[in-house]
C-alpha positions in Angstrom: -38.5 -60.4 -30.8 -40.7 -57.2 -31.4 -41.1 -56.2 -34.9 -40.5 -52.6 -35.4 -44.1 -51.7 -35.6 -44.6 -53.1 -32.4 -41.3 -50.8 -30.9 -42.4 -47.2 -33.0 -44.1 -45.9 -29.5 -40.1 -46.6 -27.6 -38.6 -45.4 -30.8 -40.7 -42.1 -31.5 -40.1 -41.4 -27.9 -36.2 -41.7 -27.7 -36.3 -39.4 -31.2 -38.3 -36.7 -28.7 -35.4 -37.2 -26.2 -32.7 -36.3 -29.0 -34.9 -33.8 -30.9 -34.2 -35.3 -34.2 -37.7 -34.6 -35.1 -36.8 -31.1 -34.9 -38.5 -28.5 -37.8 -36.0 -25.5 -37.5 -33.4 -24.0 -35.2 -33.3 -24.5 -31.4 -34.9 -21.0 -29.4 -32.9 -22.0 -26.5 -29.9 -19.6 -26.4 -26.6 -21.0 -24.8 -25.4 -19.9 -21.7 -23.1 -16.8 -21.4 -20.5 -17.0 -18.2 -20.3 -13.8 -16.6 -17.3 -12.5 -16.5 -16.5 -10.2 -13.0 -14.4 -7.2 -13.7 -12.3 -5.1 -11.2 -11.5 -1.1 -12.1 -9.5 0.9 -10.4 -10.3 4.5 -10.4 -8.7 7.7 -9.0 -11.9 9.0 -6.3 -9.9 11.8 -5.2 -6.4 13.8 -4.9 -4.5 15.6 -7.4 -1.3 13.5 -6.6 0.5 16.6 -5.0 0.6 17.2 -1.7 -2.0 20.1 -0.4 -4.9 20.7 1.4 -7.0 22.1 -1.1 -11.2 20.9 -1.2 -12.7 20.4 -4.5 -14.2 17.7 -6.6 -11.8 14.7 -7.9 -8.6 15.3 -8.9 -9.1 19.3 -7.9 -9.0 17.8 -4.1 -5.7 17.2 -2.6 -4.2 15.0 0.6 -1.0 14.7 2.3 -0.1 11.1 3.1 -3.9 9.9 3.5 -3.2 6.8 5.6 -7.0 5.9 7.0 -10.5 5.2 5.5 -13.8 4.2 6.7 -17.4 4.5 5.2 -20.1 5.7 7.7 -23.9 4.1 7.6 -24.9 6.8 4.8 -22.2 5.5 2.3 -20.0 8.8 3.2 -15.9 7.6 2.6 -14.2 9.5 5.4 -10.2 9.8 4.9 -7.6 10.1 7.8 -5.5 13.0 6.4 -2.4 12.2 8.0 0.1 14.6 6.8 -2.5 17.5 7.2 -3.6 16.1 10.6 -7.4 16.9 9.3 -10.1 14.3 8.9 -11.8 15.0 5.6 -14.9 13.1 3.8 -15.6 12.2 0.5 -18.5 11.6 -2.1 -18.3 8.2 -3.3 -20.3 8.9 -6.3 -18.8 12.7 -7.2 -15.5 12.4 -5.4 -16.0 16.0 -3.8 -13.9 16.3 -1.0 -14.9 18.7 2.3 -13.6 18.8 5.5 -14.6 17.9 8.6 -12.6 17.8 11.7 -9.1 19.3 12.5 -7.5 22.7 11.1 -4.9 22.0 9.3 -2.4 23.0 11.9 -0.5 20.4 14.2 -2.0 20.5 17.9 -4.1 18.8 20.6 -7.1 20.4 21.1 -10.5 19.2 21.7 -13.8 21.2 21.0 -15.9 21.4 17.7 -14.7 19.3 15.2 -13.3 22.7 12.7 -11.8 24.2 15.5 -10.2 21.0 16.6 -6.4 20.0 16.5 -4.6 16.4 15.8 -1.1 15.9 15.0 -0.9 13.0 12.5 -4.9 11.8 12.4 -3.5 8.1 11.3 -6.8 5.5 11.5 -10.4 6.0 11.8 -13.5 3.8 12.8 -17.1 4.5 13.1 -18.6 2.7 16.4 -22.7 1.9 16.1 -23.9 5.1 17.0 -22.0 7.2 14.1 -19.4 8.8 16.2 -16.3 8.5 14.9 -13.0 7.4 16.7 -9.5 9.2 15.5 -6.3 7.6 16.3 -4.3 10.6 16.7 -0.6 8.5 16.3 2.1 11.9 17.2 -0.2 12.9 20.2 -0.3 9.2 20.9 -4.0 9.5 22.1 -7.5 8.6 20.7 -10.0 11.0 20.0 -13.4 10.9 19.1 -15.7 13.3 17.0 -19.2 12.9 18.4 -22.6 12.4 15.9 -23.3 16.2 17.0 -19.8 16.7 16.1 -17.7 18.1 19.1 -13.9 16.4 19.7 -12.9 15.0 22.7 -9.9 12.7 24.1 -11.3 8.9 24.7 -7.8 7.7 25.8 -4.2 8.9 26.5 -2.5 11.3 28.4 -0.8 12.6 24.8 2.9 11.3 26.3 4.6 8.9 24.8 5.1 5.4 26.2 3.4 2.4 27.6 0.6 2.5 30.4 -2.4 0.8 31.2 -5.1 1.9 33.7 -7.7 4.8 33.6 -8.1 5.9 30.1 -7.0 9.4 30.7 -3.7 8.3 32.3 -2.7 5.9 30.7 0.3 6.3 27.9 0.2 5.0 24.2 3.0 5.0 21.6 2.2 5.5 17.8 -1.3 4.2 18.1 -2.6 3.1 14.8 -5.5 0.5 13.4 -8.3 -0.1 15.2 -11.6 -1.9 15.3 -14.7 -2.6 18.1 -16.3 -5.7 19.2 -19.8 -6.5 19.3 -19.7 -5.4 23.1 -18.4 -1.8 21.6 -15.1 -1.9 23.3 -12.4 -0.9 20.7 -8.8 -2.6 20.4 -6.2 -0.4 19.2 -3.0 -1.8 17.1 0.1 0.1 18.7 3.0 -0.4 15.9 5.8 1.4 18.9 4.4 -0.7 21.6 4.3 -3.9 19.6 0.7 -4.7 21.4 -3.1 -4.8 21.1 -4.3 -2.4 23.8 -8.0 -2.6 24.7 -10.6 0.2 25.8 -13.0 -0.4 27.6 -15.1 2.7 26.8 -18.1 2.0 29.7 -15.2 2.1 32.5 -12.3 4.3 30.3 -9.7 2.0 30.9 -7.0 0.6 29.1 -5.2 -3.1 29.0 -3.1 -4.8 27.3 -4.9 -7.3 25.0 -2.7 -8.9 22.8 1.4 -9.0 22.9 4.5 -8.9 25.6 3.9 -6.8 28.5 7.5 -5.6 27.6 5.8 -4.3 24.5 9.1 -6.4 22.9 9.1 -7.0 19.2 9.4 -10.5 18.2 7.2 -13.0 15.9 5.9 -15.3 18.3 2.6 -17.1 17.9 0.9 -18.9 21.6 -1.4 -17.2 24.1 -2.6 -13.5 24.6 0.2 -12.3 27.0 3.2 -14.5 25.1 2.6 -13.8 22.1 5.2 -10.8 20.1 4.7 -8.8 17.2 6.7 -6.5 15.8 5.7 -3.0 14.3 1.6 -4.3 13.7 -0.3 -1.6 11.9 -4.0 -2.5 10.8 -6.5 -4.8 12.0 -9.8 -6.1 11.1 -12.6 -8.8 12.6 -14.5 -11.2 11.1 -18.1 -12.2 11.4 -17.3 -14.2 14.3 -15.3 -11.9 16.1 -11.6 -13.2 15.8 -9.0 -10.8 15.0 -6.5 -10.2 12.3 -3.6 -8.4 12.6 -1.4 -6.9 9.8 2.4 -7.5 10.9 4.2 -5.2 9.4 7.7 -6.2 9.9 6.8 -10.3 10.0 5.6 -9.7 6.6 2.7 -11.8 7.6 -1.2 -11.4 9.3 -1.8 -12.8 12.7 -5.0 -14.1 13.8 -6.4 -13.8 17.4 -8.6 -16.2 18.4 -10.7 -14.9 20.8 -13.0 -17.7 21.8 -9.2 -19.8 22.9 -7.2 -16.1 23.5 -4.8 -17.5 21.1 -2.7 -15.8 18.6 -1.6 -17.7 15.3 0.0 -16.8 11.9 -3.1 -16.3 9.5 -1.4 -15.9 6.6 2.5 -15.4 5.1 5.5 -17.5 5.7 7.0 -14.8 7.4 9.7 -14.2 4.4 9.7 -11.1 2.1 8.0 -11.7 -1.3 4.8 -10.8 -3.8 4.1 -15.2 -4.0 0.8 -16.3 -4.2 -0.7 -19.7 -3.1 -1.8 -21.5 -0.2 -1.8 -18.8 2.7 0.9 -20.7 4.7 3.2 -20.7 2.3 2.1 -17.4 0.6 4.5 -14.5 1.1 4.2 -10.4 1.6 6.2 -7.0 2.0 5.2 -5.0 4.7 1.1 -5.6 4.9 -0.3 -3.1 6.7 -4.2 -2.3 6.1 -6.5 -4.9 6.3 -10.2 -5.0 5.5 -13.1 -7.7 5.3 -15.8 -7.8 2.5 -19.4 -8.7 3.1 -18.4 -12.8 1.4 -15.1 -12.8 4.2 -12.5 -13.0 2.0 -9.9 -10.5 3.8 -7.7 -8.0 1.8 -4.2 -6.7 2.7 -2.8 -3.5 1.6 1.3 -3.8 1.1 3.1 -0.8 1.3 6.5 -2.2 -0.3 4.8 -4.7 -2.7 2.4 -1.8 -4.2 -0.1 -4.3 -4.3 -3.8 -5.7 -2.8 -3.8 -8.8 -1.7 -6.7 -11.1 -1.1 -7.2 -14.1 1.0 -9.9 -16.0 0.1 -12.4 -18.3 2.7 -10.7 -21.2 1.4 -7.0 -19.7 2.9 -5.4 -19.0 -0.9 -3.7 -15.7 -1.5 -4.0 -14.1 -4.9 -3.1 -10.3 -5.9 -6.2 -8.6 -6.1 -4.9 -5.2 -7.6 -1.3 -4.0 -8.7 1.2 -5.3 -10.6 3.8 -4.5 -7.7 5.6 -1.5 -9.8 5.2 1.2 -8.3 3.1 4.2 -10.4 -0.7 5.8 -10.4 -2.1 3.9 -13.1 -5.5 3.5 -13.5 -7.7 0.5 -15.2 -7.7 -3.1 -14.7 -6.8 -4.2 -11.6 -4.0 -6.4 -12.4 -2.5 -3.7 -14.6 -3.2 -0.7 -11.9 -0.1 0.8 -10.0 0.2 2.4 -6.2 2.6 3.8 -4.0 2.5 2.6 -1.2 -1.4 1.3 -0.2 -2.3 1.5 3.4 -5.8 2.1 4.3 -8.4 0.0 3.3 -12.4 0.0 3.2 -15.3 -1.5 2.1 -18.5 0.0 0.9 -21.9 -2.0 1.2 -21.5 -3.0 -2.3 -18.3 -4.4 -2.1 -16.4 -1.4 -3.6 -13.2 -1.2 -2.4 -11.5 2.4 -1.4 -7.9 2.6 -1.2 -5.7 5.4 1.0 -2.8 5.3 -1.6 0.0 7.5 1.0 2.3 8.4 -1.3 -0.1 9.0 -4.4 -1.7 11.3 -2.3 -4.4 10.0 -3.5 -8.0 7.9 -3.0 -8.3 5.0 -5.1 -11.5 2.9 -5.8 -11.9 -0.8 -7.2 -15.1 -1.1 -8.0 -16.9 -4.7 -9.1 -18.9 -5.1 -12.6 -20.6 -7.8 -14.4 
């Protein structure tokens, strides 16, 4: 056995390891976890119905229902009730208009002297022009980057016809989004169907949904699948498809590598529940949006609330309590009335169409 002269190297080393031999305190600090925090903020809109421009609260909407941020960072709000397509500052919240009148119509030519009749969704293709789905003329518009209006699709009558884009016949078009090919799918919530545009030949198909544009909750292949009154839609990095299912209470998924639609998430039952996506329930999604991680988010007009679905297919409530109300602050504690458009900034702010608030809401991330 070694004495313990013979062990003070091994000893005086295992005291380094435990820092008994220390003189004073430690310099290291601990570590602080960050803690994320989610605010919502009013962006825009008195709360009363009106047209009026301004900064802020000054600023007024009728029943904003769309939202979409161009490559600048401009927000750009589908006035619905005022069938105008305004755009505002994200950092001043000053509020201008840019296409449409004011005044119900269907006219095409520069975008101030333009007309729409219920400007519902918007969506900004690669070049900067934006695309208008103009749901009471039942046609889509588009206001070029020079900014002059003309009709992409729809014969502005009511029903349910493919073929050449200016013939064929729409019915309360709403979401929409383009693939990487630039060809943009439009959610119809009257039809019951995906239609596609094929902007390079201007003709329309039916993507996704019953040819009988029949309203039904069935999941299987493009043609045989149903939905019934689907409102907003959103892709993913991949380019799959995601469908807010308005009456199913619940998001479908198009697949479009096996052109097969599936429930995404929602049991298909009325409910604010939380959880595995499956099993998770909803009331009335309608806007759906992806941010830059791919967790998706669902706006719910009868729930008041944001939902998020995470990568790893959990549901929680991102904002709202579900009471409906205006209040601003801490996510969880915030109020809506009635959420339905949804969009992302580059920053992961989120900006909020709240229709019956008349307002635009922001939830924006800090550390």
């Amino acid at each position: 056995m070694k004495t313990l002269k013979q062990n003070t190297p091994l000893i005086f080393a295992i005291a380094i390891g435990f820092g008994i031999f220390s003189c004073g305190k430690s310099t290291v600090k601990p570590k602080t976890q960050t803690q994320t925090i989610f605010t919502v903020t009013t962006l825009a809109g008195s709360g009363t119905a009106g047209t009026a421009n301004g900064t802020g609260t000054a600023a007024s909407f009728s029943s904003p229902s769309g939202v979409a941020i161009s490559s600048g960072g401009t927000l750009y709000v589908a006035d619905f009730g005022n069938s105008l397509v305004r755009t505002v500052n994200t950092s001043t919240g000053a509020v201008v208009g840019f296409a449409g009148t004011g005044v119900q119509g269907f006219l095409n030519g520069a975008a101030a002297s333009a007309k729409f009749n219920g400007s519902a969704n918007i969506v900004f293709d690669k070049s900067g022009n934006l695309f208008i789905a103009d749901e009471q003329n039942n046609a889509i518009r588009e206001v070029s980057a020079s900014g002059n209006v003309t009709t992409v699709a729809g014969s502005g009558v009511s029903g349910y016809l493919d073929g050449p884009a200016s013939t064929a016949q729409f019915n309360h078009p709403e979401g929409m989004v383009f693939d990487a090919s630039g060809n943009l799918y439009v959610v119809e919530s009257a039809n019951n169907v995906v239609r596609k545009i094929n902007l390079s030949t201007s003709t329309v198909s039916t993507y996704a949904g019953s040819t009988a544009g029949t309203a039904g909750f069935n999941n299987g292949t493009l043609s045989a699948a149903t939905f019934h009154s689907p409102y907003g839609i959103a892709m993913d990095a991949s380019g799959n498809m995601y469908v807010a299912d308005i009456v199913n209470n619940c998001v479908r998924k198009i697949t479009v590598s096996t052109g097969v639609v599936s429930t995404f998430a929602g049991s298909g039952a009325q409910g604010l529940t939380n959880g595995p996506a499956a099993s998770a329930t909803f009331y009335y999604p309608a806007g759906v949006a992806f941010d830059s991680k791919g967790n998706l988010y669902i706006a719910e007009l009868r729930n008041n609330t944001i939902r998020e679905v995470s990568t790893t297919g959990t549901v929680t409530t991102y904002a709202g309590t579900g009471a409906q109300g205006a209040t601003d602050g801490l996510a969880a504690a915030a109020t809506f009335y009635q959420p339905i458009g949804l969009t992302f900034d580059s920053n992961d702010n989120l900006y909020i169409a709240d229709e019956y608030n008349n307002k635009i809401r922001k939830v924006t991330i800090s550390h």
